[in-house]
KOLZA-778623 format. One record per residue (C-alpha): residue number from 1; chain; x negated, y, z negated. Coordinates in nm, 2 decimals. Layout:
! residues N
+------+-------+--------+--------+--------+
| resi | chain |     px |     py |     pz |
+------+-------+--------+--------+--------+
|  NUM |     A |      X |      Y |      Z |
...
+------+-------+--------+--------+--------+
***
This chain:
! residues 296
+------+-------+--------+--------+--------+
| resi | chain |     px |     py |     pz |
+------+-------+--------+--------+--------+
|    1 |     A |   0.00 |   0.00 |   0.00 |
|    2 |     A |  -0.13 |   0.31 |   0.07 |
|    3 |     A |   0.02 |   0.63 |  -0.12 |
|    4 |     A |  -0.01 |   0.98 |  -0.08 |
|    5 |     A |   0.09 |   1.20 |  -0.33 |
|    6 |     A |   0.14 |   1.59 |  -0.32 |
|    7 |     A |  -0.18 |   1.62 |  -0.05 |
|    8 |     A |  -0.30 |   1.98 |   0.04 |
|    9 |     A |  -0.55 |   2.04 |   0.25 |
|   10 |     A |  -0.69 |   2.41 |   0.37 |
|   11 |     A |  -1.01 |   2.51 |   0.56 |
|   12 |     A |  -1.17 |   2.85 |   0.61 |
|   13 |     A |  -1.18 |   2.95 |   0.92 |
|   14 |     A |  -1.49 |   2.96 |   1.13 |
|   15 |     A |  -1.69 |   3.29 |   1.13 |
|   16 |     A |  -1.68 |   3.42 |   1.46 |
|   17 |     A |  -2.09 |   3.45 |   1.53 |
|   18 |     A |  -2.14 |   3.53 |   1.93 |
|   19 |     A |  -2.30 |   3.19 |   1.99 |
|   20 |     A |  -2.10 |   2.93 |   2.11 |
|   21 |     A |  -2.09 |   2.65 |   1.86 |
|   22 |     A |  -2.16 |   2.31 |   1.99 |
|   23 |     A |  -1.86 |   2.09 |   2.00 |
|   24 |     A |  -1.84 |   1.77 |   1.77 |
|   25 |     A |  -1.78 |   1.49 |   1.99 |
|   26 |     A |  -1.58 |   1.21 |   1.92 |
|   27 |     A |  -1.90 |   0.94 |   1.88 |
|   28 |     A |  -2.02 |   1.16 |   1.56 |
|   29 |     A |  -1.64 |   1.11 |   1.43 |
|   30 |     A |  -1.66 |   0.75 |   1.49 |
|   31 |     A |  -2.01 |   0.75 |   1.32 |
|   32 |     A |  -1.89 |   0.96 |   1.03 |
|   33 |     A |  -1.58 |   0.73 |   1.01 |
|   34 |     A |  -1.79 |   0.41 |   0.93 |
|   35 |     A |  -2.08 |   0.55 |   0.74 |
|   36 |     A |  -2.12 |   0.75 |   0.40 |
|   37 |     A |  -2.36 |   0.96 |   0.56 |
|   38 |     A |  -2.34 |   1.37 |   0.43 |
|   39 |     A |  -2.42 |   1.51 |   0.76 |
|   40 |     A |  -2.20 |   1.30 |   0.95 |
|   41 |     A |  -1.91 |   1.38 |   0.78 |
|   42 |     A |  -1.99 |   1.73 |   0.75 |
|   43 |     A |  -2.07 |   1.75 |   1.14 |
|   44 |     A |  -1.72 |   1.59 |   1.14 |
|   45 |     A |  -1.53 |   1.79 |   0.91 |
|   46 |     A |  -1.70 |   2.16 |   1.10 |
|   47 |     A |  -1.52 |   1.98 |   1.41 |
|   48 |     A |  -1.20 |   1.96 |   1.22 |
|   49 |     A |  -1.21 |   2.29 |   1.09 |
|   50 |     A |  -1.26 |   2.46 |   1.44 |
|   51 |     A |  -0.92 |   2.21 |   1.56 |
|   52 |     A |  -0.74 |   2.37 |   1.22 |
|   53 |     A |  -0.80 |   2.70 |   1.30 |
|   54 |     A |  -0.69 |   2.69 |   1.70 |
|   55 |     A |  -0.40 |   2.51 |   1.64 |
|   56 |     A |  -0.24 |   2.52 |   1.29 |
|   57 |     A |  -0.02 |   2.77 |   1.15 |
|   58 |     A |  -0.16 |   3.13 |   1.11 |
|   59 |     A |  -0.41 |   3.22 |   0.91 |
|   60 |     A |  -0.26 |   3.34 |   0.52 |
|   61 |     A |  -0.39 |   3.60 |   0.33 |
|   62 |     A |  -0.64 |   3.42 |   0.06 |
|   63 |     A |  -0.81 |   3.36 |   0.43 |
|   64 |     A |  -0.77 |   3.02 |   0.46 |
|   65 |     A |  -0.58 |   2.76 |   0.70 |
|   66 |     A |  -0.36 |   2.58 |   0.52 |
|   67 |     A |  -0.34 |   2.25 |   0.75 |
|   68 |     A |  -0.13 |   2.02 |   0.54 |
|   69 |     A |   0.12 |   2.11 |   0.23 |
|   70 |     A |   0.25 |   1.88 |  -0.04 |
|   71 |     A |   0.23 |   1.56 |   0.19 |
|   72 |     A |   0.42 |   1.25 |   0.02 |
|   73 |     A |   0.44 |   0.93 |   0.18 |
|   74 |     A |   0.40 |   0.58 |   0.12 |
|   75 |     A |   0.27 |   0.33 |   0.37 |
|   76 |     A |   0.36 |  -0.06 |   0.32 |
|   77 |     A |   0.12 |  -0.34 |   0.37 |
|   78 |     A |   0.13 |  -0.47 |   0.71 |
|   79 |     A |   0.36 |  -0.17 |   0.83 |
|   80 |     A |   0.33 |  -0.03 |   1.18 |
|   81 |     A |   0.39 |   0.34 |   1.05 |
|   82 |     A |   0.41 |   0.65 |   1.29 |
|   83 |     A |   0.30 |   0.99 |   1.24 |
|   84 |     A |   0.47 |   1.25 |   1.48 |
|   85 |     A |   0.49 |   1.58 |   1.54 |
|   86 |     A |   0.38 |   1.90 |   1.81 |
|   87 |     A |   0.07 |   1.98 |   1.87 |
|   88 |     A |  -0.11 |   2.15 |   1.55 |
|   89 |     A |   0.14 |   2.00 |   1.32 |
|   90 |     A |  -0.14 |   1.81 |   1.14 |
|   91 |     A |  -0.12 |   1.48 |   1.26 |
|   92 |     A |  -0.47 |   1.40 |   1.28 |
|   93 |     A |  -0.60 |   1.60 |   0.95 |
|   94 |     A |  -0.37 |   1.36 |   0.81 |
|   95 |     A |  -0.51 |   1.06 |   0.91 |
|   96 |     A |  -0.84 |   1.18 |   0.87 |
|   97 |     A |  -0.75 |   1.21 |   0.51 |
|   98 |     A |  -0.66 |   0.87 |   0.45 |
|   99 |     A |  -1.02 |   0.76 |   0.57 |
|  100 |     A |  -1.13 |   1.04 |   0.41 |
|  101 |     A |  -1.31 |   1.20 |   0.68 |
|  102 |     A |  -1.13 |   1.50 |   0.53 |
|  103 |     A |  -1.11 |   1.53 |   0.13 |
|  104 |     A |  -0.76 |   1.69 |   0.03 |
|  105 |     A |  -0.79 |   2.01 |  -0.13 |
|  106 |     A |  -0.53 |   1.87 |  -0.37 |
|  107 |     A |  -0.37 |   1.54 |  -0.44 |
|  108 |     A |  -0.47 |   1.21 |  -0.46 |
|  109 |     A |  -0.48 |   0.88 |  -0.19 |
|  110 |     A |  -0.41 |   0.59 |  -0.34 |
|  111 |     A |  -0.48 |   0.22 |  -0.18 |
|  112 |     A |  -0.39 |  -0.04 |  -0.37 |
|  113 |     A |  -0.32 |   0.18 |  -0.69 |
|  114 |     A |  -0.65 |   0.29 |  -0.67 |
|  115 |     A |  -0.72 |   0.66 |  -0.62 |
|  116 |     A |  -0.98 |   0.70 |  -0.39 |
|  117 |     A |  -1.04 |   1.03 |  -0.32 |
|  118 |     A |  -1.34 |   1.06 |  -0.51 |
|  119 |     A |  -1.52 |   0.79 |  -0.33 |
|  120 |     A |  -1.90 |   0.85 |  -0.24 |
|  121 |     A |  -2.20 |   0.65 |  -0.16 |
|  122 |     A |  -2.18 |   0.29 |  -0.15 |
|  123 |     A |  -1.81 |   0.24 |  -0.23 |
|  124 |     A |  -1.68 |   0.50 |  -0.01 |
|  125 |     A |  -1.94 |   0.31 |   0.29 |
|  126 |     A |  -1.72 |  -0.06 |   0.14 |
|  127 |     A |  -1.37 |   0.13 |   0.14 |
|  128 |     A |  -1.46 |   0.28 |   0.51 |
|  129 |     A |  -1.47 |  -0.09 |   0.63 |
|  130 |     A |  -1.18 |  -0.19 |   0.50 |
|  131 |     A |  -0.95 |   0.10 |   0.70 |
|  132 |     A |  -1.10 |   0.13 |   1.03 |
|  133 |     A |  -1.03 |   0.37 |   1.32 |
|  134 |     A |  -0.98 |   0.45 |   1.70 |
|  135 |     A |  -0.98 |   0.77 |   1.85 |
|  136 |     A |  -0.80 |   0.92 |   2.16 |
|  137 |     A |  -1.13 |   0.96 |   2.35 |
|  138 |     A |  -1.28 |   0.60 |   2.24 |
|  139 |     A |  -1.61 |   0.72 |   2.07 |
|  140 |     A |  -1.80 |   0.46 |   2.26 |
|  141 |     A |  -2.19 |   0.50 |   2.21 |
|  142 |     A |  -2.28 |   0.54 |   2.55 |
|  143 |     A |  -2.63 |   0.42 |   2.61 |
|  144 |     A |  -2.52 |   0.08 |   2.46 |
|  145 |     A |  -2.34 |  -0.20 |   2.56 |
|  146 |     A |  -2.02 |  -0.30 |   2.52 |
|  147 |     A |  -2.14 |  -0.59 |   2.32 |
|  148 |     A |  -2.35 |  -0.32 |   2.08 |
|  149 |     A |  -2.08 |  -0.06 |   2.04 |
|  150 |     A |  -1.86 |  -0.41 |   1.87 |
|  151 |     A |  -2.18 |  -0.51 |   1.64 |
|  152 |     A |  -2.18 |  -0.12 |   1.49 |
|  153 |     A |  -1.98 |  -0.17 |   1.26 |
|  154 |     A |  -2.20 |  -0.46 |   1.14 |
|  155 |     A |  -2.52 |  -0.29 |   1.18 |
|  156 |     A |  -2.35 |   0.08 |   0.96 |
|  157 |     A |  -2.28 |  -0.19 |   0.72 |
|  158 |     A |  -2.63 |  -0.37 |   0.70 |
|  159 |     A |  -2.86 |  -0.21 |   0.88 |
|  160 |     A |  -2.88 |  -0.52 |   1.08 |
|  161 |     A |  -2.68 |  -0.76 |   1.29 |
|  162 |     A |  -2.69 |  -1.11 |   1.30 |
|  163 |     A |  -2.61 |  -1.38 |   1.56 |
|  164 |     A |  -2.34 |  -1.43 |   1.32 |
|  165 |     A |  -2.24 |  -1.06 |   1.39 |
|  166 |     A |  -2.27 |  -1.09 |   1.79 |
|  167 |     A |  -2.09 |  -1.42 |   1.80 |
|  168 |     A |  -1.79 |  -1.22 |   1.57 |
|  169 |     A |  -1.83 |  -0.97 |   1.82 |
|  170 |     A |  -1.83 |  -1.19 |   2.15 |
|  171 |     A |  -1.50 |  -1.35 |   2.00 |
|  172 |     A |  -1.35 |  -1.02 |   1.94 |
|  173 |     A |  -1.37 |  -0.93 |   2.29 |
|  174 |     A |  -1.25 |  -1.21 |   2.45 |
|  175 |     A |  -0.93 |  -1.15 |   2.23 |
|  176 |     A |  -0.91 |  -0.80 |   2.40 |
|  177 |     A |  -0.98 |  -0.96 |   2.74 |
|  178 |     A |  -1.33 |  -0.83 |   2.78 |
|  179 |     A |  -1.59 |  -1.15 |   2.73 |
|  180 |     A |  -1.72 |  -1.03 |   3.11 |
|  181 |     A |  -1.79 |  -0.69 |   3.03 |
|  182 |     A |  -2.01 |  -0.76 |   2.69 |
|  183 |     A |  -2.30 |  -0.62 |   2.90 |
|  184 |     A |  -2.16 |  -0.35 |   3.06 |
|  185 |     A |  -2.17 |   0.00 |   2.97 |
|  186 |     A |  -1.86 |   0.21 |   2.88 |
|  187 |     A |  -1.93 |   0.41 |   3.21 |
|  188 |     A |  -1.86 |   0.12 |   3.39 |
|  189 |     A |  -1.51 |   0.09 |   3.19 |
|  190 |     A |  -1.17 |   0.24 |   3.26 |
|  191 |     A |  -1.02 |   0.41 |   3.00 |
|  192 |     A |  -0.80 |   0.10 |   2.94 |
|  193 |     A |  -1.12 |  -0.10 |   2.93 |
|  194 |     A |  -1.27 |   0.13 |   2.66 |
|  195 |     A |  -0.99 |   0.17 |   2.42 |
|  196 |     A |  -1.00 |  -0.28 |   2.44 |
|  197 |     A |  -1.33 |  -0.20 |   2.32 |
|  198 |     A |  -1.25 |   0.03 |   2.06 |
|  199 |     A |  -1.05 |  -0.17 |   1.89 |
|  200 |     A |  -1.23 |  -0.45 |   1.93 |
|  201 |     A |  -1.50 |  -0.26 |   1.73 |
|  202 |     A |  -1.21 |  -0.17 |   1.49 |
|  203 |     A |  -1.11 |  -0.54 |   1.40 |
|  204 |     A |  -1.51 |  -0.62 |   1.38 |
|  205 |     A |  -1.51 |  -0.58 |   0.96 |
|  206 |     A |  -1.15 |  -0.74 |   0.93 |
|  207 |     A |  -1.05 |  -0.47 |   0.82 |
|  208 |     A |  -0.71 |  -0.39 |   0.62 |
|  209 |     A |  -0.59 |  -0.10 |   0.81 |
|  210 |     A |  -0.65 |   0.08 |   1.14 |
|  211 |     A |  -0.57 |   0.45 |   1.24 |
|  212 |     A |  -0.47 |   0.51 |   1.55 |
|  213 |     A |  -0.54 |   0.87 |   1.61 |
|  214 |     A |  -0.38 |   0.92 |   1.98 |
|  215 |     A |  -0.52 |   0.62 |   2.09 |
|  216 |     A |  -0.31 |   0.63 |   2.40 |
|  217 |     A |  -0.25 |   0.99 |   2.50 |
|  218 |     A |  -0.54 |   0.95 |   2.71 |
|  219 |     A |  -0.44 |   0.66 |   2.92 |
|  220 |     A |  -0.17 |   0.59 |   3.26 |
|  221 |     A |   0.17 |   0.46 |   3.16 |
|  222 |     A |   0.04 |   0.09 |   3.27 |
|  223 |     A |  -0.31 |   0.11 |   3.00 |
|  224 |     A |  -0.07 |   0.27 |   2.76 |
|  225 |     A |   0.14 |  -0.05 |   2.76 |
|  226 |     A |  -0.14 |  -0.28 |   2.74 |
|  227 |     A |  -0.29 |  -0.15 |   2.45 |
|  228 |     A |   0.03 |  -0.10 |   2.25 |
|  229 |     A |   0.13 |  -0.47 |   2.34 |
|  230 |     A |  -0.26 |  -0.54 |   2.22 |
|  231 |     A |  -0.19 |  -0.33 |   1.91 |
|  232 |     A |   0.15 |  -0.54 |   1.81 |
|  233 |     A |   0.02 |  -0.85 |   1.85 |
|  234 |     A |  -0.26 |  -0.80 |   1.66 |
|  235 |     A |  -0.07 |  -0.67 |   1.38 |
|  236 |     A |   0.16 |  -0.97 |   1.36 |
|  237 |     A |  -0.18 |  -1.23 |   1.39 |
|  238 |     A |  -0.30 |  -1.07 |   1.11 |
|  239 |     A |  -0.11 |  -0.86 |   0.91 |
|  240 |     A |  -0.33 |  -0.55 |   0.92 |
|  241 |     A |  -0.16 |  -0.19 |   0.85 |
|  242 |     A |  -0.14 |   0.05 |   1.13 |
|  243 |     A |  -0.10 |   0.37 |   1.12 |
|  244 |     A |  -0.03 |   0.54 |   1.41 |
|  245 |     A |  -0.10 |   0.91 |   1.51 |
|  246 |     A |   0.08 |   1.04 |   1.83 |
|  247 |     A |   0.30 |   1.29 |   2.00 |
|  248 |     A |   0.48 |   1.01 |   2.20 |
|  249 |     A |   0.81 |   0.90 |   2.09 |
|  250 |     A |   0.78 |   0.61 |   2.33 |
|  251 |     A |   0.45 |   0.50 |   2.17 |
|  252 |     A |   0.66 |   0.49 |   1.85 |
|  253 |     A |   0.98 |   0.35 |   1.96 |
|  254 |     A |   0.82 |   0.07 |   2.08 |
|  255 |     A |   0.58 |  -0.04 |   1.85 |
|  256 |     A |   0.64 |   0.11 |   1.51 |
|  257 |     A |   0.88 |   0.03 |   1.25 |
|  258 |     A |   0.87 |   0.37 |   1.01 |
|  259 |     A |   0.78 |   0.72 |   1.12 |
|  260 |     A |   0.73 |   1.03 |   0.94 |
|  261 |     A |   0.77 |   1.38 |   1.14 |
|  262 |     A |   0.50 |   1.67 |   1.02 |
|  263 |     A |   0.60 |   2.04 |   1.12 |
|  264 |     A |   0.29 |   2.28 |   1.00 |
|  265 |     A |   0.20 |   2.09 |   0.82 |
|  266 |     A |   0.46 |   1.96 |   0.60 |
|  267 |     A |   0.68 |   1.65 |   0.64 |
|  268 |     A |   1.03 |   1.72 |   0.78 |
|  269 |     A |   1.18 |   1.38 |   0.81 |
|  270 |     A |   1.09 |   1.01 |   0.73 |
|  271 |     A |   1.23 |   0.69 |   0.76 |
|  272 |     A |   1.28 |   0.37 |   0.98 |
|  273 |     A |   1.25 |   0.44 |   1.36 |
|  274 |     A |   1.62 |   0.32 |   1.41 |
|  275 |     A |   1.74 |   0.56 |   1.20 |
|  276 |     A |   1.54 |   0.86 |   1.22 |
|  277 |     A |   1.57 |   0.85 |   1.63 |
|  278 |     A |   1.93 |   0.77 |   1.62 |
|  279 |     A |   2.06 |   1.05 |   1.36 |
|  280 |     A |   1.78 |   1.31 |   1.34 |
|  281 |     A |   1.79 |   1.61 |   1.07 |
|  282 |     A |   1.51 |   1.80 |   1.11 |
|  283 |     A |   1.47 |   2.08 |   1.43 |
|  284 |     A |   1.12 |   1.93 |   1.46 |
|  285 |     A |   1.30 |   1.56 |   1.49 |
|  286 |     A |   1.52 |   1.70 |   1.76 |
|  287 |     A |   1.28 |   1.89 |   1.93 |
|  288 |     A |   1.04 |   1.57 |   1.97 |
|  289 |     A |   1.35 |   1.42 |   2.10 |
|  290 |     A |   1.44 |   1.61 |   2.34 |
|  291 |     A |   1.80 |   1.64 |   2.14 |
|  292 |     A |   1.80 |   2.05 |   2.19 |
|  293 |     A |   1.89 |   2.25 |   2.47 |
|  294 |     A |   1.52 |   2.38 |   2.64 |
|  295 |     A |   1.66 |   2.66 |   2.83 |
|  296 |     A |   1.85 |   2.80 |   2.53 |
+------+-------+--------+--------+--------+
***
């Protein structure tokens, strides 16, 4: 189970400096996401701030953005669970929380009854492989190989990997349909092909939980279905949590069973799918629905 109670979370906004600020890219995310590493995360988290700031509500008068406000939701064991909402709403400063990419300003995360917001070192490094995470734009190491980007996870871990590790790996992607391509290089991939591998990658520590932080948006309407079909089975084979971050209310129709709708950061609505789509309450709900009138 995992718990969030009454989570704020606000960033400063970036000092504008007449240099252009080099962009985080996804593969320090991923890296940050698996590792313990300070300057990972902080490379990370100067990403997020500069993502806060161009898309979240205004900026308030103490100066800050305040990108999420008194978030409360609970997240079953095995659940497919959707997070929706507009652009900027907060969707993926959420989800970075719960891997805690981002440390709420306020509030705890609890996994298991365990708060573990607090987490450094070592134990934040163990919790990281046990709630793993794909991204919208893969975070693939490109100089390595398919079969190399699977074994990071093993090798963030250890420091090493093992034939154990590659064989774990080699199994992995033949249950994403990608044993051929363990020597390819993600340039050589579609962008089908590279989300396979992402999760792949994801599943590598068996982990308990994976985000999926618009793991799809990127992809034709054919990949899209692939991976979602990929994502369903793979939660019913093994029972892992998924928590799914999108703007799609197809993605979420059709694969998850609970949803909960952010607006500025705040939650609007939650429930099932069945009855959140079919009797909507917030504006935000009906918006995403397409249940208003556009041209009013």
């Amino acid at each position: 189970m995992i718990s969030i109670k009454h989570v704020y979370k606000s960033f400063a906004t970036p000092k504008a400096s007449g240099k252009t600020r080099r962009k985080v890219g996804a593969d320090v995310s991923y890296a940050a996401s698996v590792s313990g590493n300070p300057a990972l995360g902080a490379a990370a988290v100067v990403q997020a701030a500069d993502e806060a700031a161009e898309t979240l509500a205004p900026v308030e008068s103490d100066g800050l953005v305040h990108a999420l406000s008194d978030i409360n939701i609970d997240i079953a064991d095995g659940d497919v669970f959707g997070i929706i909402g507009m652009s900027g709403a907060g969707k993926s400063t959420l989800v970075r929380t719960i891997n805690l990419l981002e440390r709420p300003t306020s509030g705890t995360i609890e996994v298991d009854g365990r708060d573990v917001t607090a987490l450094s070192g070592e134990e934040l490094r163990a919790y990281r492989r046990r709630v793993a995470m794909i991204f919208q734009n893969f975070g693939l190491l490109a100089q390595k190989t398919v079969l190399d980007n699977v074994c990071f996870p093993f090798l963030a871990a250890s420091g090493k990997v093992t034939a154990e590790n590659r064989a774990r790996a080699l199994e992995l992607l033949d249950r994403v349909g990608l044993a051929e391509k363990a020597q390819s290089y993600p340039s050589q991939l579609s962008g089908g092909q590279k989300q396979r591998v992402a999760i792949a990658r994801a599943l590598a520590c068996e982990p308990e939980v994976i985000l999926c932080d618009e793991a799809t948006s990127a992809l034709d309407p054919k990949s899209t279905n692939t991976i979602l079909k990929l994502l369903r089975d793979i939660n019913r084979e093994t029972g892992v949590t998924l928590v799914v971050i999108t703007h799609s209310m197809d993605v979420v129709e059709k694969i998850c069973n609970n949803v909960a709708v952010l607006e500025h950061g705040r939650v609007v609505e939650q429930g099932s799918v069945a009855k959140v789509f079919a009797d909507p309450q917030a504006e935000a709900t009906r918006v995403l629905l397409g249940k208003v009138d556009w041209d009013a």
